[in-house]
MIKE-993553 format. One line per 4 residues: number of its first residue (from 1); their letters; for each residue x, y, z of C-alpha. Coordinates in steps of 0.2 Angstrom, whole numbers, plus 5000, padded with zeros to 4 digits. Example, Ala and Ser with C-alpha at 12.3 -4.5 7.8 and 13.67 -1.06 7.14 Angstrom:
! MIKE-993553
1	AS	5062,4978,5039 ~ 5068,4995,5036 .
***
This chain:
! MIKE-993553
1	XXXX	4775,4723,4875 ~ 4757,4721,4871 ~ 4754,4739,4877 ~ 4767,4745,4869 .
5	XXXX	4761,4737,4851 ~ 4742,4743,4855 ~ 4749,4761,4856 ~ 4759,4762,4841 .
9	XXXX	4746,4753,4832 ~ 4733,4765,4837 ~ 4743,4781,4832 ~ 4746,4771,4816 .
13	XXXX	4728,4768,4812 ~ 4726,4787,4816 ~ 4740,4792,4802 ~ 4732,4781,4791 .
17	XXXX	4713,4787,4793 ~ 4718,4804,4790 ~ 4727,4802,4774 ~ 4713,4793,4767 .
21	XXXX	4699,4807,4774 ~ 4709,4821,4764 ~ 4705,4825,4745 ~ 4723,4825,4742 .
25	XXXX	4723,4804,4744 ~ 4708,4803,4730 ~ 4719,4815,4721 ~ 4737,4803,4721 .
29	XXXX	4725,4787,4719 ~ 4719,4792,4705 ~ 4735,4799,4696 ~ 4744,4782,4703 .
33	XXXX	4729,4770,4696 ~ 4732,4781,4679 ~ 4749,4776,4677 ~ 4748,4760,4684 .
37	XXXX	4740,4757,4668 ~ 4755,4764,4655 ~ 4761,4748,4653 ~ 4779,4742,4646 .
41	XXXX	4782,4737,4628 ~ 4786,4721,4631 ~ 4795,4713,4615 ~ 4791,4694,4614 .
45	XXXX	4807,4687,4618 ~ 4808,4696,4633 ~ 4792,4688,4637 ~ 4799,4672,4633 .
49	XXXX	4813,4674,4645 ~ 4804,4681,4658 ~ 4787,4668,4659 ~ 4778,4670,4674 .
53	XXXX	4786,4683,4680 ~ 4781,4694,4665 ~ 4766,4705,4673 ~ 4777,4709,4689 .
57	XXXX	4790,4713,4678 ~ 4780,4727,4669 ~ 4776,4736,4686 ~ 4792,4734,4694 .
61	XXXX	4800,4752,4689 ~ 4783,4760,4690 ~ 4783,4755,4709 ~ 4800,4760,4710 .
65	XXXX	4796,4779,4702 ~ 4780,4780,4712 ~ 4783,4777,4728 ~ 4795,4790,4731 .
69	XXXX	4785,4804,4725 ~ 4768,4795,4734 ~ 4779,4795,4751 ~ 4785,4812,4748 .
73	XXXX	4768,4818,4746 ~ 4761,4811,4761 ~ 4774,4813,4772 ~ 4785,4828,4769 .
77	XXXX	4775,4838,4783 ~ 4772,4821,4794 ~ 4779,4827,4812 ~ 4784,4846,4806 .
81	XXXX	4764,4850,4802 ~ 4761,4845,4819 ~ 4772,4855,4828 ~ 4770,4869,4816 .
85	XXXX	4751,4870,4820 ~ 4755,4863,4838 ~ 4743,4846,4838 ~ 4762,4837,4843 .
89	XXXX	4754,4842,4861 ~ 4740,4835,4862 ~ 4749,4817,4855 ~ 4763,4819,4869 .
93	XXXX	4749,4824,4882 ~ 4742,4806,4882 ~ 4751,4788,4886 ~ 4759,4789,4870 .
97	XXXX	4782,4792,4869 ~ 4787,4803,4858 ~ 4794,4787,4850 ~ 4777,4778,4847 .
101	XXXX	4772,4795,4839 ~ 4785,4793,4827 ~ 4785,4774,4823 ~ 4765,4773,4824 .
105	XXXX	4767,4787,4809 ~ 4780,4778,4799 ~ 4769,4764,4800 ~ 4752,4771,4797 .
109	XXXX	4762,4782,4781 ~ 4769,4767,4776 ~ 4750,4758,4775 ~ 4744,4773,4765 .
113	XXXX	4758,4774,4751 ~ 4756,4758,4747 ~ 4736,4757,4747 ~ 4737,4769,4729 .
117	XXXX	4752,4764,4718 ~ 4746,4745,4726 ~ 4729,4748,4716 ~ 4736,4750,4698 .
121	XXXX	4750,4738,4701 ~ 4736,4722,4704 ~ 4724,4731,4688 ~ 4741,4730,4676 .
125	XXXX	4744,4712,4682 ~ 4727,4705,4679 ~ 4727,4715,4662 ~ 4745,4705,4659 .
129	XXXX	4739,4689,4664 ~ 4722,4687,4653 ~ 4734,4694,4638 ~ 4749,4685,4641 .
133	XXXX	4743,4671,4648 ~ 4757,4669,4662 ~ 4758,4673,4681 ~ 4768,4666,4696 .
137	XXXX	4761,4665,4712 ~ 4778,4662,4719 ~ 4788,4677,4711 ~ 4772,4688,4714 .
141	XXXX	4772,4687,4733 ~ 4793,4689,4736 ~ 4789,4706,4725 ~ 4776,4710,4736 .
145	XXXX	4788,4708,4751 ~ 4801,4718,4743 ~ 4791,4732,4738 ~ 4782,4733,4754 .
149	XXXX	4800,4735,4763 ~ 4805,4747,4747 ~ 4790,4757,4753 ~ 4793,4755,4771 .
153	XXXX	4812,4761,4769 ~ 4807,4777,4760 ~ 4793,4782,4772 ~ 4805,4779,4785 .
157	XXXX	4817,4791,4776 ~ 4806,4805,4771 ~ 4796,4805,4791 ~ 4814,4805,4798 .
161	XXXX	4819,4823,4789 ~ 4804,4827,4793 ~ 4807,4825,4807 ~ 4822,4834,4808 .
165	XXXX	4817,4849,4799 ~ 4813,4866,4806 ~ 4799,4872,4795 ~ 4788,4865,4783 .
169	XXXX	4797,4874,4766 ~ 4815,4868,4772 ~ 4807,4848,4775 ~ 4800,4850,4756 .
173	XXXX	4816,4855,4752 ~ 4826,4842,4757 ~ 4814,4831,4755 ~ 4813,4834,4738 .
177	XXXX	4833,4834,4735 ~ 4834,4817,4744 ~ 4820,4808,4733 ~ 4829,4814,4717 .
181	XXXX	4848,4814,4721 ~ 4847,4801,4735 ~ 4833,4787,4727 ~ 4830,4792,4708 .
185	XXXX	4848,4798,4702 ~ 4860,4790,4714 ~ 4868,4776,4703 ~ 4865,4787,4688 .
189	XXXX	4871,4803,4691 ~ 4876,4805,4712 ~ 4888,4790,4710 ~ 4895,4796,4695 .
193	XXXX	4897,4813,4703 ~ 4907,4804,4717 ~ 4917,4796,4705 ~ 4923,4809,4697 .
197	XXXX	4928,4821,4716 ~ 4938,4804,4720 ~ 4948,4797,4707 ~ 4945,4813,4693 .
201	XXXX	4941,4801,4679 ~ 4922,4796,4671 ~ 4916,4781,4673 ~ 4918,4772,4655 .
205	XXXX	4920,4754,4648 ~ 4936,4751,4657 ~ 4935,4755,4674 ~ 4949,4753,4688 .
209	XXXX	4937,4748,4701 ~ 4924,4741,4693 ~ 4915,4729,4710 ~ 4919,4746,4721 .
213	XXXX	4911,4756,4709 ~ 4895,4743,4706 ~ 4894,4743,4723 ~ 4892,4762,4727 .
217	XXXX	4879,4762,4714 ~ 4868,4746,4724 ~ 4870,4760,4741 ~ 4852,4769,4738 .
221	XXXX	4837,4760,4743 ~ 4828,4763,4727 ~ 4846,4755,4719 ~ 4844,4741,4731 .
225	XXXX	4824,4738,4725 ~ 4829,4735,4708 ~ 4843,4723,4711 ~ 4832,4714,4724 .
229	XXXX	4818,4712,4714 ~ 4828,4708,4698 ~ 4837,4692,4709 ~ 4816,4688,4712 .
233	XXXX	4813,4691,4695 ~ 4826,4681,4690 ~ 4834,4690,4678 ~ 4851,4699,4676 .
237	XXXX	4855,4709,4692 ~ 4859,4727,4688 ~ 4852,4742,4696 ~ 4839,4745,4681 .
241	XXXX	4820,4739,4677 ~ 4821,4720,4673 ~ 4817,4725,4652 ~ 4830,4734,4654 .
245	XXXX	4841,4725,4661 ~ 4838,4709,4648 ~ 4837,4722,4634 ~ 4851,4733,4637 .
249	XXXX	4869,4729,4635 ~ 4874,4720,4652 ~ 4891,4723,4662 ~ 4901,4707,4657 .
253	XXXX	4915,4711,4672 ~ 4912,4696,4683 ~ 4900,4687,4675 ~ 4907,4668,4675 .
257	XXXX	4918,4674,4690 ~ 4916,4674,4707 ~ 4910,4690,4715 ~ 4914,4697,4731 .
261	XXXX	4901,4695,4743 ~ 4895,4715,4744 ~ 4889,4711,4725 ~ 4879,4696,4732 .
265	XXXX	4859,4702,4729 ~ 4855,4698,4744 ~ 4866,4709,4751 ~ 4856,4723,4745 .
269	XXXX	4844,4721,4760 ~ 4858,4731,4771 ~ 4857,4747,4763 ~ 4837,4745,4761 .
273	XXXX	4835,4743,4779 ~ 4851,4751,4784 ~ 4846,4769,4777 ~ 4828,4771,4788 .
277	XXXX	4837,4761,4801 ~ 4851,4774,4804 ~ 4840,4790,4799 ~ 4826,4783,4811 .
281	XXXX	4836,4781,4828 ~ 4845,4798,4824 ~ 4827,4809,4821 ~ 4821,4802,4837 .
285	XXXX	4833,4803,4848 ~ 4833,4822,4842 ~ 4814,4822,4843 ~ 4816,4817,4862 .
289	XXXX	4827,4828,4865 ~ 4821,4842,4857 ~ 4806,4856,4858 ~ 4790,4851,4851 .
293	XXXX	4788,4869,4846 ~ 4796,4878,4832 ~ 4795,4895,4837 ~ 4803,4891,4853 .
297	XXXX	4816,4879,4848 ~ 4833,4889,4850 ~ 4845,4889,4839 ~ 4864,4883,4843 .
301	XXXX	4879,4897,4841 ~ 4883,4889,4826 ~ 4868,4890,4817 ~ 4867,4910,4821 .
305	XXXX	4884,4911,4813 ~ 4878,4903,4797 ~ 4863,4912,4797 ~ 4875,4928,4798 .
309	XXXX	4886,4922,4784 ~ 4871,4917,4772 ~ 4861,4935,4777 ~ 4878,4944,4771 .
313	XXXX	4874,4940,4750 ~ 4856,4946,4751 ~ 4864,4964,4758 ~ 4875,4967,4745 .
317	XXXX	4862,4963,4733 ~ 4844,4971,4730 ~ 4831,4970,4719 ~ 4834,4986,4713 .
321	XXXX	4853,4984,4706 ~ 4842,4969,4699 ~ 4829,4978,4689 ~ 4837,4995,4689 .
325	XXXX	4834,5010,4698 ~ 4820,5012,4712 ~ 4813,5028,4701 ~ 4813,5020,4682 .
329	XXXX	4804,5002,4692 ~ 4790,5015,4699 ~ 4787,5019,4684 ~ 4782,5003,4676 .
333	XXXX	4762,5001,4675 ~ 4754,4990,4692 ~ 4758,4992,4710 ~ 4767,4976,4710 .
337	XXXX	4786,4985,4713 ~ 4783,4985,4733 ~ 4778,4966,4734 ~ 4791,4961,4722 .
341	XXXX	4804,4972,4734 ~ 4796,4963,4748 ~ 4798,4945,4739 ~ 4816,4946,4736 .
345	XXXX	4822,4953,4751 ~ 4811,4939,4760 ~ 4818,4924,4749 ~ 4836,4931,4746 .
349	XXXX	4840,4932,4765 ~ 4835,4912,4764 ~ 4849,4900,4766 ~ 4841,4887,4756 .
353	XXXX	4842,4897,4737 ~ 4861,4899,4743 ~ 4864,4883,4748 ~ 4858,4876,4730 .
357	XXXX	4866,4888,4721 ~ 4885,4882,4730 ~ 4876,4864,4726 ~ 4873,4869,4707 .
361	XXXX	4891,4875,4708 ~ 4899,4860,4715 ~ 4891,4847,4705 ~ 4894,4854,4690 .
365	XXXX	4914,4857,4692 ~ 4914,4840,4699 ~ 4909,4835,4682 ~ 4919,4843,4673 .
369	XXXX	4928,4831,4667 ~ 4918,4821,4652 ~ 4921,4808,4639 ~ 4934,4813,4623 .
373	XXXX	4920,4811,4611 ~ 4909,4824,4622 ~ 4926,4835,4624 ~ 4930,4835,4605 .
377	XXXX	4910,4841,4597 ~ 4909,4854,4614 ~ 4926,4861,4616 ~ 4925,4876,4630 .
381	XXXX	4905,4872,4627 ~ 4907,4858,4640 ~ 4903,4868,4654 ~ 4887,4874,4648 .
385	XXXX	4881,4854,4643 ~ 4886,4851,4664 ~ 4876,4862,4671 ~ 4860,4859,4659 .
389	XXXX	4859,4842,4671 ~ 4855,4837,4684 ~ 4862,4858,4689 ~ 4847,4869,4680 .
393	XXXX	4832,4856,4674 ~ 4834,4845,4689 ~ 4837,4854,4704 ~ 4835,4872,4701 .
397	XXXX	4820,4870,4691 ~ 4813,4859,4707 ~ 4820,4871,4719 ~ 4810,4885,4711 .
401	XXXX	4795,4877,4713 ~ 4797,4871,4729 ~ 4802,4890,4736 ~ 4785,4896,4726 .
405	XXXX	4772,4883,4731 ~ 4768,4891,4746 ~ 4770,4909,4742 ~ 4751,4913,4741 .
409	XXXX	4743,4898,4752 ~ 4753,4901,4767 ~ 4747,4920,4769 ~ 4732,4916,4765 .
413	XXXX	4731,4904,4780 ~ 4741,4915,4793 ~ 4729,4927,4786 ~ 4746,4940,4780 .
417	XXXX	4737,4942,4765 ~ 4723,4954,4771 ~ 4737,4966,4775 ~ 4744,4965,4758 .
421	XXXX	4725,4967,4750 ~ 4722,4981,4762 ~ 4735,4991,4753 ~ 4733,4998,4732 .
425	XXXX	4739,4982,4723 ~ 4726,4973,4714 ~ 4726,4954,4716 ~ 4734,4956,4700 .
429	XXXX	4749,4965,4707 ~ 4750,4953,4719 ~ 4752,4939,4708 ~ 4765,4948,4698 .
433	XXXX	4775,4955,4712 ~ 4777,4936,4720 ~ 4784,4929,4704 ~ 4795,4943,4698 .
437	XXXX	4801,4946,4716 ~ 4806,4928,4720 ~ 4811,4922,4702 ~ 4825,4936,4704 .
441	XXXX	4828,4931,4720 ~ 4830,4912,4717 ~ 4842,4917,4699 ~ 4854,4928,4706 .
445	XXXX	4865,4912,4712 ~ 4860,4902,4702 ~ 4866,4912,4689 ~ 4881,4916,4700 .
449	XXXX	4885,4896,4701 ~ 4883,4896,4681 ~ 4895,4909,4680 ~ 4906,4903,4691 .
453	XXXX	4907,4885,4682 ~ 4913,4893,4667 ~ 4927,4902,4675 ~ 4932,4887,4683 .
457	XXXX	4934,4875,4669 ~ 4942,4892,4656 ~ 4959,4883,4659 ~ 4955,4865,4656 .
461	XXXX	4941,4869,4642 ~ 4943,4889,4636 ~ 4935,4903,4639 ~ 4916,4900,4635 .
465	XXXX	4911,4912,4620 ~ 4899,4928,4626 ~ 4886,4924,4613 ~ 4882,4905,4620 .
469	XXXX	4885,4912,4638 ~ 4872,4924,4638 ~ 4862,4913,4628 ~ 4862,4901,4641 .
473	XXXX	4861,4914,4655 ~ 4844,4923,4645 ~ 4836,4903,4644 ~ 4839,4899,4661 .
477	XXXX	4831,4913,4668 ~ 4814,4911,4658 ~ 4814,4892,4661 ~ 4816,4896,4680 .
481	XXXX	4800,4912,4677 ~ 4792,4896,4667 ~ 4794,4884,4684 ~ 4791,4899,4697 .
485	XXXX	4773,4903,4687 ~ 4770,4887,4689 ~ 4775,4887,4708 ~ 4763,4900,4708 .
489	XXXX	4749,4894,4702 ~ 4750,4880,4713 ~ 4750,4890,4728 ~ 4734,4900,4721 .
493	XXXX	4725,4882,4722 ~ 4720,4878,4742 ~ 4725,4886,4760 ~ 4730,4867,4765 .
497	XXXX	4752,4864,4763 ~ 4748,4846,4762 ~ 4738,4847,4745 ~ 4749,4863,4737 .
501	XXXX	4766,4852,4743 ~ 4755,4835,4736 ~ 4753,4846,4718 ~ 4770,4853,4719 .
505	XXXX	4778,4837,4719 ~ 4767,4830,4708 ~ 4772,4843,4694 ~ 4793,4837,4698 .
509	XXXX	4789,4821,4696 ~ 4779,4824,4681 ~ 4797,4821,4670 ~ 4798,4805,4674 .
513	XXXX	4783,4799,4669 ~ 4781,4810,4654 ~ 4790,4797,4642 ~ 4776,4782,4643 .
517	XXXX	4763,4795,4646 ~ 4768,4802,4627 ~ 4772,4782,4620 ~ 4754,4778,4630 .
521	XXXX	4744,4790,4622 ~ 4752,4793,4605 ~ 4748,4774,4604 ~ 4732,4775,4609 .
525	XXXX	4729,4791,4597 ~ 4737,4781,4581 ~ 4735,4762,4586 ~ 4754,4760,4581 .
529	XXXX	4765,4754,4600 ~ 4781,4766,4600 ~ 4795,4758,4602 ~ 4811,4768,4608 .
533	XXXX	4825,4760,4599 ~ 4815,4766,4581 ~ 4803,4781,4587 ~ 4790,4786,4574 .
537	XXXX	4792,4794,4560 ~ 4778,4807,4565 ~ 4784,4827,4569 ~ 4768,4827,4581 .
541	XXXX	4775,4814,4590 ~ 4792,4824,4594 ~ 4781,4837,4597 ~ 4772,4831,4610 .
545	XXXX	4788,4825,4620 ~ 4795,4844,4620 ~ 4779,4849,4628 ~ 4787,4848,4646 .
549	XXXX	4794,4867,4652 ~ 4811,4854,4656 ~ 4812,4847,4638 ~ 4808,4864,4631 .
553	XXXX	4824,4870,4642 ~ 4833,4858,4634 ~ 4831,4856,4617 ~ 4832,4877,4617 .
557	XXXX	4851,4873,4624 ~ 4854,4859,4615 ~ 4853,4870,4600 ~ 4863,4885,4608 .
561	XXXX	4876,4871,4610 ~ 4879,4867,4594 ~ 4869,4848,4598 ~ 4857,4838,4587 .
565	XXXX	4837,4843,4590 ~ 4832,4832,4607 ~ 4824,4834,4621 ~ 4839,4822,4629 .
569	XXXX	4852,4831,4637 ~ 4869,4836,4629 ~ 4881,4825,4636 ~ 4871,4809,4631 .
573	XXXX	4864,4815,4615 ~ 4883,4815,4612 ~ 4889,4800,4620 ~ 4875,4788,4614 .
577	XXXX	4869,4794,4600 ~ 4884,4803,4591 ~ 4894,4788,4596 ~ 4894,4775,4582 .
581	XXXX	4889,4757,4587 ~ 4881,4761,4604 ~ 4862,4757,4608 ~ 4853,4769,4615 .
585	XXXX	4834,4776,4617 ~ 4835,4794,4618 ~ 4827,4799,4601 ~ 4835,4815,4592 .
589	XXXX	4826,4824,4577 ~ 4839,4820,4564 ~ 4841,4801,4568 ~ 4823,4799,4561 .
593	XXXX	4818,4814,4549 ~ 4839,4817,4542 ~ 4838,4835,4546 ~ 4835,4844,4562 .
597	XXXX	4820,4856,4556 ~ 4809,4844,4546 ~ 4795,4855,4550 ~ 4794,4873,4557 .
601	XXXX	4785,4867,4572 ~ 4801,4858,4577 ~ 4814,4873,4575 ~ 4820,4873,4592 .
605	XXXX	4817,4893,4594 ~ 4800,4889,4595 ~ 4804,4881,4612 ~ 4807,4899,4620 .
609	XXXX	4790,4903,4612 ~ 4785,4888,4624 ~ 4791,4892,4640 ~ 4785,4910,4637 .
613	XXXX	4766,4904,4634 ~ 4768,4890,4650 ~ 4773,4909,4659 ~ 4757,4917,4652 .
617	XXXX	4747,4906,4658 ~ 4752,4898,4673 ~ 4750,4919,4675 ~ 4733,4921,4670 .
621	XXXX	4727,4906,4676 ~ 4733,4911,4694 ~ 4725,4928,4692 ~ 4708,4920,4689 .
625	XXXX	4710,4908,4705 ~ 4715,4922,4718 ~ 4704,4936,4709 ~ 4688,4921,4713 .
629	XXXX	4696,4916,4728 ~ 4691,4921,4748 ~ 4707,4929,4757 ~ 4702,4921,4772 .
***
């Protein structure tokens, strides 16, 4: 037993050096101390409730945010970066199982997430305590515990698909869908979504199975975190931040009754160890018995049939039906029509854009059915306010990314690139090639899925009229050019997949932070605290929250919908701040300035001006990288 914990332990002290010799770990420290200091505008009676628990209070959602993304970073490539570069080997040529390989990891991963968001957690704590005045020993170390199993939990999850992946890209994909449907968005959207497939109604005030329906929304560890820490914290358990939870209205359903035991808070533990228990024991006994090669691992009959069935779409469609004839695309200035040729057929013929194009798809008309205030301002527009989110902003707009990030890094590490420099296309070409080439690619089913959507709900909703269809279609596609320039210029930064994968989910992340970042620094700038239920009555200050490529998207379809000026999405905008009486802080234009253009800078056309200019330079600034940059 003691052997056995010596050799875990030294392949965990391994994983753990490693991350904190690479840039990328100064990199995600530093951006984790930075928003460990965005602290929570605490209002003093919530002070008052909360006492000593206060500083832990204020940190407790930006552990829950962080965390993910940290472990993502770090972890996405944990056991699939060995095998791909083929140092699994020389792990499994020495005393070591496969098994210590992939506990020691989990364990060193799990050490090394929680060393950053750990060192703006303690900052923001003894900031709290010297101005507040109040701190609990008791309630500060459960926390810790809860947050250490929080983090251990999620490593867990993200080395397991890891694990289980067969190339780097596909492990960033799912990786990246797990973090935001599985940890981030499961009670708020995922669980809705479910919701709605099993019993075809919303989830509203009155809600047939309201302890089933609480329950499916405590199932994802990050869920399970909040209601955990809330039960330490002592405060209403829900499966929101503890402010929230004692400033928001509260589910009255069984309070003063007695609950079934699956509501019980403690009961939480199950699904936050249950999850990387389960994913864990299936990823290695795969690991054992599988190849510790990629290129060699061979494929079961039923893979080759998918990959038949999913190479089939990419035939029938080529970048030239796309662009327009072979002969009038020549004749466009550059040399960039070849590469762009090449980048399509390459990322067309991948099942991943396919596979999130049917997911789009069914998300979206499995959400079709809406609330009647939403259904009476949107009429056959409802379609159109589905698919805004989570469909486009949230996971095509990630996707995009996440298929782009590598475009240029990869071949310049395999060394593919010289063949492509050896040939007439400048570097410029080559930069413009990728983008226009993969962008088409990754928007032919997306679009397919949008399309589709519509014709699914024209006998419920009606027929969505041409002028916003193609209005929606036109300001998807240059949101998802805005995103893929982005992915671009990523990929133009470093050879190394861990710190282009590290900055590319960074960038995704970036949306969920971008609300205190604004409130933080808008503070700062004016010395007046933003508060969210009365937002300032500044047009610079709207401004600045639009500045995101994903609130650009949306305020730009917000307005093709017919939907007050916000960078909230429709269906909320509608439900909480149309709806009379409800309390709610997603800010709209006209709720502060009582019009929706109080200034031309706010005119929600401008917003396309936006995302073209994010296009330009991501653009240039990616030409200037790889024009300076060595091939080799």
């Amino acid at each position: 037993m003691h052997v056995q914990f010596t050799k875990l332990l030294s392949v965990s002290r391994r994983e753990y050096q490693n991350i904190l010799s690479r840039r990328l770990f100064i990199i995600v420290s530093v951006i984790a101390f930075s928003i460990g200091l965005i602290t929570t505008s605490l209002r003093p009676t919530t002070v008052q409730i909360l006492g000593g628990a206060t500083p832990i209070a204020d940190v407790q959602g930006t552990i829950a945010l962080l965390i993910p993304f940290v472990a993502a970073t770090f972890g996405y490539r944990t056991i699939i970066g060995e095998r791909e570069s083929g140092t699994i080997r020389i792990l499994a040529g020495t005393r070591l199982s496969r098994s210590d390989i992939v506990l020691g990891k989990i364990v060193g991963q799990t050490a090394a997430t929680f060393t950053p968001v750990i060192f703006g957690t303690i900052f923001v704590v003894v900031v709290d305590i010297f101005s507040l005045h109040r701190f609990s020993v008791g309630i500060a170390l459960e926390f810790v515990v809860v947050a250490l199993i929080y983090t251990f939990a999620v490593v867990s999850i993200i080395v397991s698909i890891s694990t289980l992946a067969t190339s780097s890209v596909q492990s960033a994909v799912l990786v990246g869908v797990t973090v935001l449907a599985g940890l981030l968005f499961w009670s708020d959207l995922m669980v809705t979504f479910l919701w709605n497939i099993f019993t075809g109604t919303v989830p509203g005030n009155s809600l047939r199975y309201p302890n089933i329906f609480e329950m499916a929304s405590r199932l994802s560890p990050n869920d399970a975190y909040y209601v955990l820490t809330n039960w330490v914290l002592n405060v209403p358990v829900g499966t929101d931040s503890a402010v929230t939870q004692l400033t928001g209205p509260l589910n009255e359903v069984a309070r003063g009754e007695s609950q079934p035991i699956y509501l019980a808070p403690w009961f939480s533990l199950i699904p936050l160890v249950g999850w990387p228990f389960v994913l864990v024991l299936f990823s290695l006994r795969a690991f054992e018995n599988g190849s510790l090669t990629v290129q060699h691992d061979k494929e079961s009959n039923w893979i080759r049939r998918l990959q038949i069935l999913w190479s089939r779409p990419s035939n029938w469609i080529s970048f030239g039906s796309i662009v327009g004839r072979r002969e009038l695309s020549s004749r466009l200035p550059g040399r960039w029509q070849s590469i762009a040729q090449r980048e399509f057929r390459i990322l067309s013929r991948s099942p991943g854009i396919w596979l999130l194009g049917v997911l789009i798809f069914v998300i979206s008309i499995s959400s079709l059915a809406v609330q009647d205030i939403v259904r009476n301002y949107l009429g056959s527009l409802v379609p159109l306010a589905v698919l805004q989110t989570p469909g486009i902003t949230l996971f095509a707009g990630s996707g995009v990314v996440f298929f782009t990030f590598r475009a240029l890094s990869e071949e310049r590490r395999s060394g593919s690139i010289r063949l492509t420099a050896g040939t007439k296309a400048s570097r410029v070409d080559v930069i413009v090639g990728i983008l226009i080439g993969r962008t088409i690619a990754f928007s032919v089913p997306v679009l397919i899925a949008i399309v589709l959507t519509c014709a699914v709900a024209a006998p419920q909703y009606g027929a969505v009229p041409l002028v916003e269809l193609l209005g929606f279609l036109a300001a998807s596609v240059v949101f998802l050019f805005a995103m893929a320039a982005v992915g671009v210029a990523i990929s133009t930064l470093s050879r190394h997949r861990v710190v282009v994968g590290g900055l590319a989910f960074a960038f995704v992340a970036l949306p969920f932070y971008w609300q205190p970042v604004i409130n933080s620094f808008y503070s700062i700038v004016t010395g007046h605290a933003v508060n969210l239920l009365h937002p300032p009555n500044d047009p610079a200050y709207f401004l600045l929250k639009w500045l995101l490529p994903q609130n650009l998207y949306r305020v730009l379809t917000n307005w093709l919908l017919g939907v007050p000026n916000s960078s909230g999405t429709a269906l909320f905008v509608i439900s909480d701040v149309l709806q009379p009486s409800t309390i709610s802080n997603i800010t709209t234009v006209r709720s502060v300035f009582g019009t929706d253009i109080p200034v031309w800078f706010l005119h929600p056309i401008l917003t396309m001006v936006g995302l073209v200019l994010l296009l330009g330079v991501s653009q240039i600034f990616s030409v200037l990288v790889f024009s300076r940059s060595d091939l080799g």
